[in-house]
N, CA, C and O atoms as a Tinker XYZ file with bonds, in Angstrom:
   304  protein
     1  N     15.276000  -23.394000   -3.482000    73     2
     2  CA    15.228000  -22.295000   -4.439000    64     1     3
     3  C     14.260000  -21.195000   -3.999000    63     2     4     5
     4  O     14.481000  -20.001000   -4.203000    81     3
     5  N     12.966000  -21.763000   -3.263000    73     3     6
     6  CA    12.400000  -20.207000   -2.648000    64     5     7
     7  C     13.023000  -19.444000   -1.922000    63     6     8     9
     8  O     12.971000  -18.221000   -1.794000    81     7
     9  N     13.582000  -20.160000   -1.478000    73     7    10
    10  CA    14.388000  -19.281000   -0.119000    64     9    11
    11  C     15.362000  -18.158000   -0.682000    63    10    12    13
    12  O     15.491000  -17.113000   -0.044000    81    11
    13  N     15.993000  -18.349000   -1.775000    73    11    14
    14  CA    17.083000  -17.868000   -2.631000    64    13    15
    15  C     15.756000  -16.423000   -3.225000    63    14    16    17
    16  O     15.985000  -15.226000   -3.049000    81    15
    17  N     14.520000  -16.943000   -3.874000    73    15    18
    18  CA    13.682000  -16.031000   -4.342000    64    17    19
    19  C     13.269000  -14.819000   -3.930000    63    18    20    21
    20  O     13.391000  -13.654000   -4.309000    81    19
    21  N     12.373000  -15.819000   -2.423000    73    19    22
    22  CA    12.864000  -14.876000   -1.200000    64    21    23
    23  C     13.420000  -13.600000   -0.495000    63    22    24    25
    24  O     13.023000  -12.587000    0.080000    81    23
    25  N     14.494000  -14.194000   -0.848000    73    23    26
    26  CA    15.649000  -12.896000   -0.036000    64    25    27
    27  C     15.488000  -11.669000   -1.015000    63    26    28    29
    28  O     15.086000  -10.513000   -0.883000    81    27
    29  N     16.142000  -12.685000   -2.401000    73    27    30
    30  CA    16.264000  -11.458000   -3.941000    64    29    31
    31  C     15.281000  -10.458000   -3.856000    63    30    32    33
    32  O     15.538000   -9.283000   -4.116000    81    31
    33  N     13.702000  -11.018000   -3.360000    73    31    34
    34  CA    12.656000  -10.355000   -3.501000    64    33    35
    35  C     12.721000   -8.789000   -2.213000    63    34    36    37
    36  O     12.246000   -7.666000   -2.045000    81    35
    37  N     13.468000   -9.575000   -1.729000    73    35    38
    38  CA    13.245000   -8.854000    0.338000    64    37    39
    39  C     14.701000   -7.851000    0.167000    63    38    40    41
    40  O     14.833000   -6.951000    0.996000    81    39
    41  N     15.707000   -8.010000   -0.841000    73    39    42
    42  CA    16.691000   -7.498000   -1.356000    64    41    43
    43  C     16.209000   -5.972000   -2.359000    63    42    44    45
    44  O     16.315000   -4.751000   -2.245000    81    43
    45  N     15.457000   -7.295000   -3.667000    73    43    46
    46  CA    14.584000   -5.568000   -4.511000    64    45    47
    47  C     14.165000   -4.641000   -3.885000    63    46    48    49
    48  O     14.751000   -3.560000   -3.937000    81    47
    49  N     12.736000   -4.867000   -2.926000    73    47    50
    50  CA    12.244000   -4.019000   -2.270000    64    49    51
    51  C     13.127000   -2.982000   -1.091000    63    50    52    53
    52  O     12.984000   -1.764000   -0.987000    81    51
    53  N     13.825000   -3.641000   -0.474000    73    51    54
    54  CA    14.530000   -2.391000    0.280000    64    53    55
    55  C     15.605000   -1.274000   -0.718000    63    54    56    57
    56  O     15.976000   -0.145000   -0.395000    81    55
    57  N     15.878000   -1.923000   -1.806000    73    55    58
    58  CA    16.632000   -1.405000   -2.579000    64    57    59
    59  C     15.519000   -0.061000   -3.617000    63    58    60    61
    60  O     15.758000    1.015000   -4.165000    81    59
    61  N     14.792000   -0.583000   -3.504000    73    59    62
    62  CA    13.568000    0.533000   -4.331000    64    61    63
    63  C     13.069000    1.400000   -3.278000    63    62    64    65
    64  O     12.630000    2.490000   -3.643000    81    63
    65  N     13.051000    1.041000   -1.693000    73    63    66
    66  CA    12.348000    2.275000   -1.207000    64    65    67
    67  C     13.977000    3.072000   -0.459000    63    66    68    69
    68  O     14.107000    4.200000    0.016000    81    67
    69  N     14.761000    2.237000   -0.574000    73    67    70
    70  CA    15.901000    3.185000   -0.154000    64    69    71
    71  C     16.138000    4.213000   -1.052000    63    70    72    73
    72  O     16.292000    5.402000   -0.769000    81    71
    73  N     16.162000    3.637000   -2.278000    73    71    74
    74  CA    16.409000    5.035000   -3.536000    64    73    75
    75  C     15.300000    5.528000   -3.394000    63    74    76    77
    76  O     15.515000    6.288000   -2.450000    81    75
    77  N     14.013000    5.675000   -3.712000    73    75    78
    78  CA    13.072000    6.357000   -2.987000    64    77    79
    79  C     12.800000    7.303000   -2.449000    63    78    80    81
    80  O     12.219000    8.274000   -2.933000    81    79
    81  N     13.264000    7.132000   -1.118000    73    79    82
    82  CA    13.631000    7.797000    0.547000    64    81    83
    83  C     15.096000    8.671000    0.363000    63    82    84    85
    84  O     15.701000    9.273000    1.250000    81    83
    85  N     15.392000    8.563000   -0.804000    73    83    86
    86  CA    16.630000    9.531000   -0.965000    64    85    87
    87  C     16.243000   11.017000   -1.170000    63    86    88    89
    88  O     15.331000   11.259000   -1.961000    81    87
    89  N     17.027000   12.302000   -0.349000    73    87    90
    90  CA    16.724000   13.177000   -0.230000    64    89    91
    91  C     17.545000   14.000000   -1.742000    63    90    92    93
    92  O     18.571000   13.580000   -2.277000    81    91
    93  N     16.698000   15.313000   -2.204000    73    91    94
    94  CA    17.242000   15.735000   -3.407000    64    93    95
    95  C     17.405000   16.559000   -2.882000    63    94    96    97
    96  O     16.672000   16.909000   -1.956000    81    95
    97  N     18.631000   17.316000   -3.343000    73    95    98
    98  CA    19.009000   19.004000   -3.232000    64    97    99
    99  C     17.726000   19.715000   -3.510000    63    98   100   101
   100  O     17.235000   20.539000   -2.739000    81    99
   101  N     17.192000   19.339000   -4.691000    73    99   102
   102  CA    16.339000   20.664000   -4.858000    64   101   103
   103  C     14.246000   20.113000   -4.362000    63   102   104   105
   104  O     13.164000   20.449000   -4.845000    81   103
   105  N     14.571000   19.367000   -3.450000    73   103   106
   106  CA    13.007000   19.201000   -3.016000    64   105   107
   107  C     13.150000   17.419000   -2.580000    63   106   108   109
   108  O     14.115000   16.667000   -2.439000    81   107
   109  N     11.876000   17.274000   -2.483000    73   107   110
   110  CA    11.609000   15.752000   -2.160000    64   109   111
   111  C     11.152000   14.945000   -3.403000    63   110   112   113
   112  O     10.581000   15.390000   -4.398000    81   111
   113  N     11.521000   13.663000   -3.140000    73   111   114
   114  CA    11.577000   12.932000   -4.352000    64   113   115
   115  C     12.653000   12.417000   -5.135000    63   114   116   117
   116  O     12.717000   11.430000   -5.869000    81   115
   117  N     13.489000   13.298000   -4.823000    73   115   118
   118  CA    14.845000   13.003000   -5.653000    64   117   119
   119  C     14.869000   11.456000   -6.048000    63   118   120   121
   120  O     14.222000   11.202000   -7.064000    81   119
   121  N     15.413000   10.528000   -5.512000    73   119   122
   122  CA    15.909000    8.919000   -5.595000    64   121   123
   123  C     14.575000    8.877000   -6.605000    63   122   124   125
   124  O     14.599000    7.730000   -7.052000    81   123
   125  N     13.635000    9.441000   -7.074000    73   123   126
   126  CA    12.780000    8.616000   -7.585000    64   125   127
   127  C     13.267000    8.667000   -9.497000    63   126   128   129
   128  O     13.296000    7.745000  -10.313000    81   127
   129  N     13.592000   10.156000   -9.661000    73   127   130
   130  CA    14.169000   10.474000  -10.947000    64   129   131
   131  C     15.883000   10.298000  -11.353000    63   130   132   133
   132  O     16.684000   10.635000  -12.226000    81   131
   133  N     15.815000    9.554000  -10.113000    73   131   134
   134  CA    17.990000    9.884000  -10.268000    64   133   135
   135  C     18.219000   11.337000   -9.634000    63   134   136   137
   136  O     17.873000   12.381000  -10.187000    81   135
   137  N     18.695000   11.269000   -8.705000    73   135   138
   138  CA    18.895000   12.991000   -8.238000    64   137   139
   139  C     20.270000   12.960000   -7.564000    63   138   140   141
   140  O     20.739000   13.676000   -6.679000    81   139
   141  N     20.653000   12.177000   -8.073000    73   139   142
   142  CA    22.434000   12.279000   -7.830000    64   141   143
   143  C     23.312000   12.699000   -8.550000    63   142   144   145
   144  O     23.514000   12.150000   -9.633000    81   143
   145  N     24.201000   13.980000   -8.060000    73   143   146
   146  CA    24.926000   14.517000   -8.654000    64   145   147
   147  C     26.312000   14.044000   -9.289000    63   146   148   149
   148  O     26.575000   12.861000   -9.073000    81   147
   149  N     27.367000   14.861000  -10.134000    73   147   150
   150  CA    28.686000   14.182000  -10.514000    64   149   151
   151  C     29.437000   14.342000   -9.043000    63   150   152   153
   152  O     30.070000   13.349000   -8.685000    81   151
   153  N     29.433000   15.342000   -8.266000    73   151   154
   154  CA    29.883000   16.022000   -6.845000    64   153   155
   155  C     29.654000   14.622000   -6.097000    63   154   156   157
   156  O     30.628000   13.959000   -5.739000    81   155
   157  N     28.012000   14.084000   -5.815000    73   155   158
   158  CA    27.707000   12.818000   -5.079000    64   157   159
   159  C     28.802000   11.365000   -5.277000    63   158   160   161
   160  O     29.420000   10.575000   -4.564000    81   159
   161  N     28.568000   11.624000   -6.651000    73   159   162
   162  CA    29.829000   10.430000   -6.753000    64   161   163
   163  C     30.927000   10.474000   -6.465000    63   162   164   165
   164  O     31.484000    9.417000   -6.169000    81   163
   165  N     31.425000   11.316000   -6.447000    73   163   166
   166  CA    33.110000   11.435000   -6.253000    64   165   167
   167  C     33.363000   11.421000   -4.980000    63   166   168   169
   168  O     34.572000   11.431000   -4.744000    81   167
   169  N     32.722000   11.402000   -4.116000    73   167   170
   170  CA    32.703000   11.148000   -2.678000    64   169   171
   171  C     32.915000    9.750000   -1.990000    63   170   172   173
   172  O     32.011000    8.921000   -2.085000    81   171
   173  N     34.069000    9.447000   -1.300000    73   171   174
   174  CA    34.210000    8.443000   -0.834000    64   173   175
   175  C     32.905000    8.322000    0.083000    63   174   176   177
   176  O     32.058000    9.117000    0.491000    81   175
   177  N     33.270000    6.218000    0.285000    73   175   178
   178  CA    31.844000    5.939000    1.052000    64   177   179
   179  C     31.658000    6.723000    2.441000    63   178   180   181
   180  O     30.716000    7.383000    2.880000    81   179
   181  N     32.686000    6.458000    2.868000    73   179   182
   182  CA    32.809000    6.577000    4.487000    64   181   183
   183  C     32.075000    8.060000    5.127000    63   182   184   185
   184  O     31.602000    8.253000    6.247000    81   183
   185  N     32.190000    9.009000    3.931000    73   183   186
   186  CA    31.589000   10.161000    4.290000    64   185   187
   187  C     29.864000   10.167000    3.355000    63   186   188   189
   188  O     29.014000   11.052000    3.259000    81   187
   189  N     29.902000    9.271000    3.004000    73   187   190
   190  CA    27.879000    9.373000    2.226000    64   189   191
   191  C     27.200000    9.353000    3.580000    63   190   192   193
   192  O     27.649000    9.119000    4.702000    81   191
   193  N     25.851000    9.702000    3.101000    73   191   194
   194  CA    24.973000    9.625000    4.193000    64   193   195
   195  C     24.134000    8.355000    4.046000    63   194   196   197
   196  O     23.865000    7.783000    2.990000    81   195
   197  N     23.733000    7.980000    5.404000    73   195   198
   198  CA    23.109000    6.339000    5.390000    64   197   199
   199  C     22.323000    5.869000    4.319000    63   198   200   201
   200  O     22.200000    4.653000    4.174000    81   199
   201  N     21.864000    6.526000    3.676000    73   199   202
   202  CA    20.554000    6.408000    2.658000    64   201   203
   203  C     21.891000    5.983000    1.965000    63   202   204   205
   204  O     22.207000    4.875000    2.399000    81   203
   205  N     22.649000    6.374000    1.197000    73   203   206
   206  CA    23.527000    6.517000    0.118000    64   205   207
   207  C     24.242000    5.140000    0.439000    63   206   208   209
   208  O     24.402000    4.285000   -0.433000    81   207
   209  N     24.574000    5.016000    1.476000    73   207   210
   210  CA    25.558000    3.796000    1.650000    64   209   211
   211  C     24.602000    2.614000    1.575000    63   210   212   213
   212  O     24.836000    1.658000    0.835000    81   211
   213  N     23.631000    2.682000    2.272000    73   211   214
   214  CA    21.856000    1.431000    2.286000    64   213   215
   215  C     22.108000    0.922000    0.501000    63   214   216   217
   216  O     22.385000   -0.203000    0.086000    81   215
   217  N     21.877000    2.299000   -0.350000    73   215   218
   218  CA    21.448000    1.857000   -1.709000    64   217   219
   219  C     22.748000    1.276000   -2.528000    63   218   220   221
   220  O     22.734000    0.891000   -3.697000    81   219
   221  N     24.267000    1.312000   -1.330000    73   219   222
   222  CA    25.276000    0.793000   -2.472000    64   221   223
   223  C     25.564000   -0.604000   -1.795000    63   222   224   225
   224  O     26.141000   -1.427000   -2.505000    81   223
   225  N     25.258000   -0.941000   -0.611000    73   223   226
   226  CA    24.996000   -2.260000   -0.005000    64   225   227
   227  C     24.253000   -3.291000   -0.532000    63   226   228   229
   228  O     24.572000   -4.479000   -0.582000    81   227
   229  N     22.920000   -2.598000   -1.046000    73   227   230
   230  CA    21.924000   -3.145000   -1.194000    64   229   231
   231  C     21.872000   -3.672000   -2.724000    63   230   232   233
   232  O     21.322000   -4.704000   -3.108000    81   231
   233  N     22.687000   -2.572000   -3.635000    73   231   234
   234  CA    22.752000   -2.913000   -4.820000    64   233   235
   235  C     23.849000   -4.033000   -5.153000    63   234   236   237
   236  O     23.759000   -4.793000   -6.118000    81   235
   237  N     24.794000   -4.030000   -4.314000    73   235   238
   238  CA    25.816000   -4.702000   -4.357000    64   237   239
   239  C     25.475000   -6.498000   -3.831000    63   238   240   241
   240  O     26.051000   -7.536000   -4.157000    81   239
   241  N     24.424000   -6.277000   -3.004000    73   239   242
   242  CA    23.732000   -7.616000   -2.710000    64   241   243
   243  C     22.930000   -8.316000   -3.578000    63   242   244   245
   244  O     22.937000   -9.547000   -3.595000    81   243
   245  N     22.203000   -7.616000   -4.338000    73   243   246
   246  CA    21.155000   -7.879000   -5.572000    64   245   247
   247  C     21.888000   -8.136000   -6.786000    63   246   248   249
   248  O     21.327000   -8.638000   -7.760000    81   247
   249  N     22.980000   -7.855000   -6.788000    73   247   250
   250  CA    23.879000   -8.340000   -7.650000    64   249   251
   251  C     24.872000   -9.318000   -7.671000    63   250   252   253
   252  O     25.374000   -9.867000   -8.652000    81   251
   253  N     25.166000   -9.520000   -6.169000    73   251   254
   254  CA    26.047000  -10.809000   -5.782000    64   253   255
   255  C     24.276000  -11.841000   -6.012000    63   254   256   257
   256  O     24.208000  -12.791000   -6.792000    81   255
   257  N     23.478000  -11.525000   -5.454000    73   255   258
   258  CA    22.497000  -12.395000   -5.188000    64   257   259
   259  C     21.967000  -12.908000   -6.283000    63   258   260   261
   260  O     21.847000  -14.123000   -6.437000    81   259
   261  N     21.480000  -11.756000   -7.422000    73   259   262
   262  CA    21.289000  -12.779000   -8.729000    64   261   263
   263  C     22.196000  -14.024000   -9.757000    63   262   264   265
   264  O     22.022000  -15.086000  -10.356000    81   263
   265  N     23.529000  -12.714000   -9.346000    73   263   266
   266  CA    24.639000  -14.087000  -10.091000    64   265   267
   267  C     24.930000  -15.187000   -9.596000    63   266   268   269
   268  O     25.432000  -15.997000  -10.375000    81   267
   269  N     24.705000  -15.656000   -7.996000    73   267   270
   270  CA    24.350000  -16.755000   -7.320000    64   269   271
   271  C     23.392000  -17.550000   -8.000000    63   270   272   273
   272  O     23.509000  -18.650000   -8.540000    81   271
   273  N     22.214000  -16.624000   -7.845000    73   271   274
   274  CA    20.763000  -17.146000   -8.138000    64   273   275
   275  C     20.950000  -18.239000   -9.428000    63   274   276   277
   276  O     20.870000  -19.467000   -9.440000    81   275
   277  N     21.288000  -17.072000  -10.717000    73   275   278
   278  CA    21.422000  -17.603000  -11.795000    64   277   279
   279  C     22.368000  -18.926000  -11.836000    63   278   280   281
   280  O     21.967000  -19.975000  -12.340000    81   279
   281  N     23.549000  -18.795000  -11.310000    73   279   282
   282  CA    24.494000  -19.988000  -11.298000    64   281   283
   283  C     23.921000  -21.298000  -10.600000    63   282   284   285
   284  O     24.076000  -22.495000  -10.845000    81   283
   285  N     23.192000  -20.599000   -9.627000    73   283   286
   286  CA    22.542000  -22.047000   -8.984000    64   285   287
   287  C     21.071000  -22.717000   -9.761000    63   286   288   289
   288  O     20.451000  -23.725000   -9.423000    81   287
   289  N     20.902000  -22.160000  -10.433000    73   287   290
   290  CA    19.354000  -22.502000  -11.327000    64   289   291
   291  C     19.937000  -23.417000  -12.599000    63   290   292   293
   292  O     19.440000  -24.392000  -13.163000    81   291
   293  N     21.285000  -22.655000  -12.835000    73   291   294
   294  CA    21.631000  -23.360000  -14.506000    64   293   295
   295  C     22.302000  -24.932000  -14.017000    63   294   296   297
   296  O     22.334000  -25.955000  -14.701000    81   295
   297  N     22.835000  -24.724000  -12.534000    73   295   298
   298  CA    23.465000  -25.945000  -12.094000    64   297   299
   299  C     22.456000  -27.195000  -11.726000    63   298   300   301
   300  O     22.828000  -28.325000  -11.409000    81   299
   301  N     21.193000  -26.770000  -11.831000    73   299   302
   302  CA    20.194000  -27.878000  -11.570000    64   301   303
   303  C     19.533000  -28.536000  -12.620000    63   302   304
   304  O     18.726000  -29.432000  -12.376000    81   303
């Protein structure tokens, strides 16, 4: 089960400084307040920029990873 903790933990953190490290149209900082537009979304992946694709990888892992997590905690 640490190991599972672990990752989740090594998962959060890249997921908080990737949004972070996200660049805003109108200055630096953006990822920290939400600085994504309706325009940003509607954009397929293949054309986002690395930051953008990092934070939908990453979110998408932290979310496979907790519902693991959780399923494997209630199974013990």
């Amino acid at each position: 089960m640490e190991v599972w903790m672990i990752v989740q933990m090594v998962v959060s953190v890249g997921l908080i400084l990737v949004v972070i490290l996200q660049p805003r149209k109108s200055g630096m900082g953006g990822g920290i307040f939400g600085g994504m537009t309706l325009a940003n979304r509607s954009s397929k992946f293949k054309n986002l920029p690395l930051l953008s694709k990092l934070t939908v990888v990453l979110g998408t892992a932290l979310m496979v990873l907790s519902l693991l997590f959780a399923f494997l905690v209630t199974r013990l």
